[in-house]
N, C-alpha and C positions, 0 to 999 in steps of 0.2 A: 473309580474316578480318582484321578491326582489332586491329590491335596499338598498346601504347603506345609510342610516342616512345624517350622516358626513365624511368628508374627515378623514382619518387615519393618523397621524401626520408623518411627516420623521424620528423622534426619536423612536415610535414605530412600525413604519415598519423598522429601522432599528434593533431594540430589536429583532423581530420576526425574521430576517435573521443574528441575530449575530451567530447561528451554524449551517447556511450553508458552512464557509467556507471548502476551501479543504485542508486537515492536509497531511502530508508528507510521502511519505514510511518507512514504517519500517524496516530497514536494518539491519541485523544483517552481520556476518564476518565467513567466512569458517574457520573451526579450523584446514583443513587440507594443503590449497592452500591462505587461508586468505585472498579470494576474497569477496567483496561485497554482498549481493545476496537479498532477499526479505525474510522472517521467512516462514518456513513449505513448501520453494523449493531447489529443488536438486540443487545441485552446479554447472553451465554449464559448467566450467574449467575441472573440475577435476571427476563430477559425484557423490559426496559424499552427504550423505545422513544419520540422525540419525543412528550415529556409525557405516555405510557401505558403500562398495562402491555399488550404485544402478546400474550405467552407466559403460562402461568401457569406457576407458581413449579416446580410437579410436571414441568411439560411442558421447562424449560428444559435442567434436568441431563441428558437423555436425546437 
């Protein structure tokens, strides 16, 4: 069985997990209802959707 060597330092095992962390949502803003929302999803307020409405109004809340 392969064993290592040497112990691996804390500074480079810490190197090696500096881009695990977890990065943020990307939010962007409804142009229509100017809610909150995530990029490339439909608006759950309002239903809007690249320049349309996808959902209607009744359909979104639920």
């Amino acid at each position: 069985m392969a064993v290592p060597k040497r112990k691996h330092s804390n500074s480079r095992t810490g190197k090696r997990r500096s881009h695990n962390a977890l990065k943020p949502k990307q939010l962007t803003f409804c142009p229509k209802c100017s809610g909150a929302l995530p990029t490339h999803v439909v608006c759950p307020t309002c239903g809007y959707y690249m320049g349309r409405t996808v959902i209607e109004s009744g359909e979104a809340g639920s």
